[in-house]
LOROZA-591674 format. One record per residue (C-alpha): x negated, y negated, z negated. Coordinates in steps of 0.25 Angstrom, whole numbers, padded with zeros to 4 digits, always signed. Layout:
// residues N
XYZ ...
// end
This chain:
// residues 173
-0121-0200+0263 -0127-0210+0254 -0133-0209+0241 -0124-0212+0233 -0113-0204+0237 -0122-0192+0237 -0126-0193+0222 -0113-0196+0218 -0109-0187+0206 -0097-0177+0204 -0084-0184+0210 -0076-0172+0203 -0085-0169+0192 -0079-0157+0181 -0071-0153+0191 -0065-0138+0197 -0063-0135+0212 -0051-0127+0218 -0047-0123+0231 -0035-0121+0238 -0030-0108+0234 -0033-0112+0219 -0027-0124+0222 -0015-0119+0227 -0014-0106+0219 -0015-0117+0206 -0003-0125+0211 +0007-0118+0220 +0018-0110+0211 +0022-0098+0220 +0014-0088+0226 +0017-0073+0231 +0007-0064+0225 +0003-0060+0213 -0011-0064+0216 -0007-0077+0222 +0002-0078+0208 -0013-0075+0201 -0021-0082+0209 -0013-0095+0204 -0013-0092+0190 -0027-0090+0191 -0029-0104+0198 -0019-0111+0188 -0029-0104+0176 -0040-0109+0184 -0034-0124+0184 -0031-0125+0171 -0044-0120+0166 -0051-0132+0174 -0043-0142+0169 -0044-0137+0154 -0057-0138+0155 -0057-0151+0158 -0060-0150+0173 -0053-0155+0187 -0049-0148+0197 -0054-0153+0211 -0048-0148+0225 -0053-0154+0238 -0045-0162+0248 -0046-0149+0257 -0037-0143+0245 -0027-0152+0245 -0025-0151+0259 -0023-0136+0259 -0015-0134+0248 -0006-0147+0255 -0004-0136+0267 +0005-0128+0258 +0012-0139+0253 +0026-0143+0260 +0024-0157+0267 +0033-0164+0256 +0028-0161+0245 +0011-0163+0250 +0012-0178+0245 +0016-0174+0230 +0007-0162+0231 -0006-0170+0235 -0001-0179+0225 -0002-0169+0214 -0014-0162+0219 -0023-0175+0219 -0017-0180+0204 -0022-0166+0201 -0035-0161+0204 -0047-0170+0211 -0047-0169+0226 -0061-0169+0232 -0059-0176+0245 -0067-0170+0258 -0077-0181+0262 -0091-0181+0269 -0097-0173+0259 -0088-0162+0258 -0089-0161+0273 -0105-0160+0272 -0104-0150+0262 -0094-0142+0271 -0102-0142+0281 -0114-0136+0274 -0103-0126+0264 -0099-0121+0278 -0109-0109+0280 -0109-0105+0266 -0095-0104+0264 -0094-0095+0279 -0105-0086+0273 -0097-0085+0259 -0084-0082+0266 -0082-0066+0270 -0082-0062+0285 -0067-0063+0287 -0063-0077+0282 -0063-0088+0291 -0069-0099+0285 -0062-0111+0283 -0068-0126+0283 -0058-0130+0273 -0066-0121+0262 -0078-0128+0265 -0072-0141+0264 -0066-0139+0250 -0078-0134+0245 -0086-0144+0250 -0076-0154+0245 -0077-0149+0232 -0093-0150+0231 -0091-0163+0237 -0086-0168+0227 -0094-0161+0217 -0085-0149+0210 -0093-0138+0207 -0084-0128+0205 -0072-0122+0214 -0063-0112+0212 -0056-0105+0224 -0047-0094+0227 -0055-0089+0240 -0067-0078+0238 -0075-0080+0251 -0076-0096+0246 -0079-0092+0232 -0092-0086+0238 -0097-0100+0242 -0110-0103+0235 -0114-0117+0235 -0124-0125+0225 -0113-0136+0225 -0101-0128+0217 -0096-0115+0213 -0084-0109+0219 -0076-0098+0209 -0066-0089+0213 -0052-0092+0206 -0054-0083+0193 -0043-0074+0190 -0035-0074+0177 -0040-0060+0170 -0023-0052+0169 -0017-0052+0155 -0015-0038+0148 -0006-0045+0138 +0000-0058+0135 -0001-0066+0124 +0012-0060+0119 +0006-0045+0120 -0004-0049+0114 +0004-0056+0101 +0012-0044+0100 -0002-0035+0099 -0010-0043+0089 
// end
């Protein structure tokens, strides 16, 4: 690595990671459960609370190319077309693959007993930090559990329920 690519400053800077679930929960339309219908509320809250605050939204190419896996093969073009006008797509290079290589064993020790580890979370995470984005937000606890010096990785948050609407609470003041 030279020198100068190894000082090089925030490629991404002010920006918000998502993951795939969040990803998808923030851009499908029909899901089946209540918490999947929640879930993408929350995740469309979430998006929109980023962007207010004037920041953007970065997903890695990993990302995009497992959200692309639920896409019908005729529409892929147009959706990878929309999902790069968007948000900022962090290419996997040689950097994210070093730092994958070392996020490996902390991510095996963050994940419970049960789940089998999948190379493609190191990789978006490690895609993420290289392109320095602090901040990610996923769907999936055992990740959420990943400590790193390099970024912060939050749990979707979850809308608190409404007691009353806004009309309730007209018709009550």
């Amino acid at each position: 690595m030279n020198r100068k690519n190894k000082n090089k400053r925030a490629k991404y800077p002010n920006c918000v990671a998502i993951d795939t679930q969040i990803l998808i929960y923030s851009l499908r339309e029909k899901f089946e459960t209540e918490e999947q219908k929640s879930d993408s509320a929350n995740a469309q809250t979430l998006m929109a609370s980023v962007l207010s605050a004037g920041s953007r939204i970065c997903i890695s190419a990993i990302t995009v190319a497992e959200y692309l896996v639920g896409v019908e093969q005729i529409n892929r073009n147009s959706t990878l077309l929309q999902l790069t006008s968007s948000f900022d797509v962090a290419a996997f290079n040689t950097r994210s693959a070093a730092i994958a290589a070392d996020l490996f064993p902390s991510m095996k020790q963050a994940s419970n007993a049960n789940r089998k580890i999948f190379s493609a979370d190191s990789k978006i995470v490690s895609t993420i930090i290289a392109h320095n984005c602090r901040l990610m937000y996923t769907n999936d606890g055992d990740l959420s559990k990943l400590e790193h010096p390099e970024i912060e990785i939050r749990l979707l948050p979850k809308q608190q329920p409404r007691l009353f609407d806004d009309d309730d609470m007209d018709k009550h003041s």
